[in-house]
C-alpha positions, -999 to +999 in steps of 0.1 A: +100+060+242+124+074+217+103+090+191+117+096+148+097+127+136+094+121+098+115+156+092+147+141+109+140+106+101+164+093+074+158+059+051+187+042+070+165+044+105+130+038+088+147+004+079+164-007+107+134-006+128+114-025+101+145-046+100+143-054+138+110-055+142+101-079+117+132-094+096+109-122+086+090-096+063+124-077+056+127-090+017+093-077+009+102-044+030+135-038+006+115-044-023+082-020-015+109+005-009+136-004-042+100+003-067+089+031-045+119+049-051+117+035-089+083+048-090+093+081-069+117+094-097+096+083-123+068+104-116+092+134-099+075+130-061+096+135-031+121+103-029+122+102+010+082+103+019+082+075-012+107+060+007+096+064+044+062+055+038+074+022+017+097+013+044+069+017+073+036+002+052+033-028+067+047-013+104+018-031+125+016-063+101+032-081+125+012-073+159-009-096+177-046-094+159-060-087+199-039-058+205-045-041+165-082-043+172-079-026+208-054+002+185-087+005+162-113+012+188-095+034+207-078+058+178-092+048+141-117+037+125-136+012+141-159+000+106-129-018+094-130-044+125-161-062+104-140-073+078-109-096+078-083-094+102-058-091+072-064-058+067-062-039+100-032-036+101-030-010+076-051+016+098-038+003+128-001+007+112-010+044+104-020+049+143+008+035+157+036+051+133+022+084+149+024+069+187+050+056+186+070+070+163+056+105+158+052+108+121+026+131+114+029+137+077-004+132+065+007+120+030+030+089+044+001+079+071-028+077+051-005+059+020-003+035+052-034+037+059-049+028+024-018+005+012-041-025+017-076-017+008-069+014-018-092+045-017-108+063-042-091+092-032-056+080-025-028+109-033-001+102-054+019+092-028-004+067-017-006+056-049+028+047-049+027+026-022-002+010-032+015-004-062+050-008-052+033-028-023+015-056-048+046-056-073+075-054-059+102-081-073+093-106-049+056-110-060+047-140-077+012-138-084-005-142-117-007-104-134+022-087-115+040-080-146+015-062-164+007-041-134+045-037-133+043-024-170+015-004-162+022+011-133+046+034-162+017+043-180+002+060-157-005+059-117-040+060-117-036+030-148-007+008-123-035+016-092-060+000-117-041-026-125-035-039-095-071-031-081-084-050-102-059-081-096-070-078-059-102-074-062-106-104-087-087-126-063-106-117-035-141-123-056-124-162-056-123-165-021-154-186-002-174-160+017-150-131+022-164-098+027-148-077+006-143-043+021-161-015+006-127+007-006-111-022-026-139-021-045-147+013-048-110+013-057-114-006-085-145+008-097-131+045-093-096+040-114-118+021-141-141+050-145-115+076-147-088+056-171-118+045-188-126+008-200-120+013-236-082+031-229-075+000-205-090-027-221-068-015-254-036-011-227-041-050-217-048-057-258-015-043-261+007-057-236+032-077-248+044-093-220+077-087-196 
């Protein structure tokens, strides 16, 4: 198996094996990485692990749910089998970017790892991909442009931002167990922006 360690990996080859390996997910792909870069020079982070990790996020998203779970017991974390099958495929994504294609940057793997249910104590590189993940230009849903606006505040505000649009769509869903770090997620970015500072952000927001 030919293996892309992150140091010799360029952009060009992150995202023609996203390209070929999923080219149904492709436009959401190009867009994670276009406001990861955005977001990159923004907050001066290095453009190519906001780039690589963007372009590889959802890397196992389209893997058969039997064989994600059997990449779960054996290498990760095996806790986040009891909740939906949605989300495995960010720690199983993480595993596999390392098997099989021998990234071992910690940053890009665990901004993989946590792209879908956040953690508390996401990097800034994780961060990045968090957001750029839920509002990139193809999202539709109702609040992506204030997290877009947000997300220029601050990081930990656009990780709030769109924390708290997960977690509130989530709390809408009929018997859905919620795992723990989305709202952990949530309850952490609240308490360090603080609920005054955001609740006068959203006061403020004029609209995009």
């Amino acid at each position: 198996m030919i293996r892309y360690y992150y140091r010799n990996m360029e952009i060009d080859k992150a995202l023609s094996i996203i390209e070929e390996k999923d080219p149904v997910r492709f436009p959401h792909i190009l867009g994670t990485f276009k406001q990861a870069r955005l977001l990159a020079k923004y907050y001066s982070l290095d453009d190519k692990k906001c780039s690589v990790a963007a372009i590889l996020h959802d890397y196992a998203k389209g893997e058969n749910k039997s064989r994600l779970k059997e990449i779960i017991t054996k290498y990760g974390d095996v806790n986040i089998i009891k909740y939906d099958e949605e989300i495995w495929h960010g720690e199983a994504g993480s595993i596999l970017l390392k098997l099989e294609l021998g990234i071992t940057d910690k940053d890009i793997l665990d901004a993989v790892r946590y792209h879908v249910t956040g953690h508390p104590d996401m990097n800034d590189y994780a961060k990045v991909v968090y957001i750029a993940d839920y509002t990139e230009e193809t999202r539709k849903h109702p609040g992506v442009d204030f997290c877009r606006y947000a997300c220029y505040i601050s990081l930990d505000v656009g990780v709030l931002s769109c924390s708290e649009g997960i977690y509130n769509y989530l709390n809408t869903l009929p018997k859905k167990k919620i795992h723990p770090y989305t709202q952990l997620t949530y309850e952490h970015f609240l308490a360090k922006v603080g609920r005054e500072r955001y609740e006068s952000i959203k006061s403020h927001y004029q609209g995009m």
